[in-house]
C-alpha positions in Angstrom: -28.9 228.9 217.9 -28.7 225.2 218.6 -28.6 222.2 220.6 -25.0 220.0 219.6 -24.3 216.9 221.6 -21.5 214.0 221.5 -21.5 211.1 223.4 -19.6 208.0 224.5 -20.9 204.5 226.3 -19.3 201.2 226.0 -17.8 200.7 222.8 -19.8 203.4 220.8 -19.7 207.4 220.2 -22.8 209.5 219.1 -23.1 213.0 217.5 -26.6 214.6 216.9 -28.3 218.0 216.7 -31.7 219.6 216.1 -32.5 220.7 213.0 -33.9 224.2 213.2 -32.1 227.4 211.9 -32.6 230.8 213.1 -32.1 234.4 212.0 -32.8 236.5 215.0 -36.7 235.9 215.9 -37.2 234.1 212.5 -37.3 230.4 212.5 -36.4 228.5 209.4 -37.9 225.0 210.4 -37.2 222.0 208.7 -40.2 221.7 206.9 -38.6 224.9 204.5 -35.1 223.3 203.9 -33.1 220.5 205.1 -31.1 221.9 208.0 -28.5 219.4 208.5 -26.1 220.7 211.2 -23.9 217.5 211.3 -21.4 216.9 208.6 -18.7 214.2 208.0 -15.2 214.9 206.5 -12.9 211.3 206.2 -14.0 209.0 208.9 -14.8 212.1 211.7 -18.7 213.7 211.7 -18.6 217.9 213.0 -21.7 219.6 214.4 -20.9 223.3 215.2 -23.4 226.1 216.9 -22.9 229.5 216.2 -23.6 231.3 212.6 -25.1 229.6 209.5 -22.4 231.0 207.5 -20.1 228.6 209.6 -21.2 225.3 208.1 -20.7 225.6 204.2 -17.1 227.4 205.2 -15.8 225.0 207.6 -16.9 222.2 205.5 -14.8 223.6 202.6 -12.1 224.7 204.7 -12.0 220.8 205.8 -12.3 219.4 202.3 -8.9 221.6 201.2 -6.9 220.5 203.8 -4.7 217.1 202.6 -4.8 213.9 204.3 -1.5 214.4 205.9 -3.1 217.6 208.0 -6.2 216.3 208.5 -5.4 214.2 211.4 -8.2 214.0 214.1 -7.6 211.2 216.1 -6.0 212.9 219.4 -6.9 216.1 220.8 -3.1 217.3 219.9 -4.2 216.4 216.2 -6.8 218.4 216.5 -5.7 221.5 217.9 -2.8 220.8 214.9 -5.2 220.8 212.3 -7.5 223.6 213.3 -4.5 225.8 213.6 -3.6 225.1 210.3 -7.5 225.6 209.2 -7.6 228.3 211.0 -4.6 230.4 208.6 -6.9 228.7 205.8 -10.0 230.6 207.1 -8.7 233.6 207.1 -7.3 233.8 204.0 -9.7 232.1 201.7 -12.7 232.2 203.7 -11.9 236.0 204.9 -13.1 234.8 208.8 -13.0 237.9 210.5 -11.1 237.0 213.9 -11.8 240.3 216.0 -14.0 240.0 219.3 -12.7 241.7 221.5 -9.6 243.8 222.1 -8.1 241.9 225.0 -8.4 238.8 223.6 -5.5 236.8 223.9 -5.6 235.1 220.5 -7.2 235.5 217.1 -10.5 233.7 217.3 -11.7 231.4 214.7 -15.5 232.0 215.7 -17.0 229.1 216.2 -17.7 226.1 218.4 -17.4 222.5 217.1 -17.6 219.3 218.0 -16.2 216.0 216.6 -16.7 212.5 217.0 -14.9 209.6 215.2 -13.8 206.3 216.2 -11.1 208.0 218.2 -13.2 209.4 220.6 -14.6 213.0 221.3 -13.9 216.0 220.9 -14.8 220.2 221.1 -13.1 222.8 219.6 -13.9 227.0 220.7 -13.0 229.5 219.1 -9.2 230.4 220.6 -8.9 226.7 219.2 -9.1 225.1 222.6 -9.6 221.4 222.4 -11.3 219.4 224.9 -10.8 215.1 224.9 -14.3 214.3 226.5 -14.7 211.1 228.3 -18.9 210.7 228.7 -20.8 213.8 226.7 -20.9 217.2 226.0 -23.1 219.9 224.3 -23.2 223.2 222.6 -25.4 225.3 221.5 -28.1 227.8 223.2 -29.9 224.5 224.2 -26.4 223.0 225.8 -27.7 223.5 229.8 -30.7 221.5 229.4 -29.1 218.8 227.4 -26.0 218.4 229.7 -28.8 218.1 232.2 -31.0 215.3 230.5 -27.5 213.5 229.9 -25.9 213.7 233.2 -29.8 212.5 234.3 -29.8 209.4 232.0 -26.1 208.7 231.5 -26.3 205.6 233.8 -29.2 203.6 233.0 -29.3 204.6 229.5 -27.8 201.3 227.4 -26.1 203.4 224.5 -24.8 206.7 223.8 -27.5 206.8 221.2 -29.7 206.8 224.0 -27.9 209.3 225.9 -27.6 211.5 222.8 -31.3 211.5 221.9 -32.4 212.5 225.9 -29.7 215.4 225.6 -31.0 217.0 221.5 -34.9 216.4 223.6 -34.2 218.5 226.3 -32.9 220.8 224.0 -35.9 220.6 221.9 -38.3 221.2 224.9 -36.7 223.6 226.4 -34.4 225.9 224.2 -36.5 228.3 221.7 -33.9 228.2 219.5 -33.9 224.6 219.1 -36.2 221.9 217.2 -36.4 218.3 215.4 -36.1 216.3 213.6 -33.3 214.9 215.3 -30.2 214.5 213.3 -28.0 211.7 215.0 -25.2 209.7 213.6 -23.7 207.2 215.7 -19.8 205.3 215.4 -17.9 201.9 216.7 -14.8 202.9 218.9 -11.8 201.5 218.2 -10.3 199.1 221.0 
């Protein structure tokens, strides 16, 4: 699948992920196409795990949605707008929202995380929305990066730093996950 990590230190936020795709045992490295799991929509950058047929949709979905629902800058913003992307996904995207049949909700499918000058922020698929304080990670490669993070968290200078321990771990570790190292990295606001 994937290793997806945010990050916050000191006055900065980082997002990065590997770059490798998979279809079940094949590996479509980077060296065959640019695998870019990290997108940016206004001033906010995603990087979701799960499906490759996720990343062109929710891009789209994004890019239809006008600037007065796009709002990303609290985690009740967030769980606002995906709710409303959700309905969007659905019915122009034809997101098929069946996993189970005891599931309390609809499910959208897909894990996400944002980061933005705001803060950070994860999204799962009954659109739960998590505010994260230090780090996070995603992805079948999530365990050993939230290891390497918690490891280095302290005597790593930036979340950059941080970041790039987490998406190596991953790396190492994780079969479904390789470089390069896509990392993209923000100014909080005060």
């Amino acid at each position: 699948m994937t290793t997806v990590v945010v990050v916050r230190k000191g006055a900065q936020v980082a997002i990065g992920a590997d770059s490798l795709v998979t279809f079940g045992d094949t590996r479509l490295s980077h060296g065959y196409e640019a695998n870019d799991k990290l997108f940016k929509v206004g001033d906010t950058w995603f990087g979701l795990a799960g499906t490759v047929a996720h990343f062109p949709v929710l891009r789209r979905a994004l890019q239809t949605l006008t600037e007065g629902e796009l709002k990303l800058h609290s985690r009740d913003e967030v769980f606002d707008t995906f709710l409303k992307l959700h309905a969007k996904l659905k019915d122009n995207f034809f997101l098929n929202t069946k996993e189970e049949d005891a599931d309390p909700y609809e499910s959208s499918q897909f894990s996400v995380l944002l980061a933005n000058a705001s803060g950070l922020y994860g999204v799962y698929s009954y659109r739960e929305v998590f505010a994260f304080d230090r780090f996070w990670a995603i992805g079948s490669g999530r365990n050993f990066a939230l290891g390497a993070m918690h490891a280095t968290f302290e005597r790593s200078r930036t979340a950059r730093e941080v970041a790039v321990a987490g998406l190596n771990a991953g790396c190492e570790f994780d079969k479904s996950s390789a470089g390069p190292l896509r990392l993209q990295t923000l100014k909080l606001k005060d």
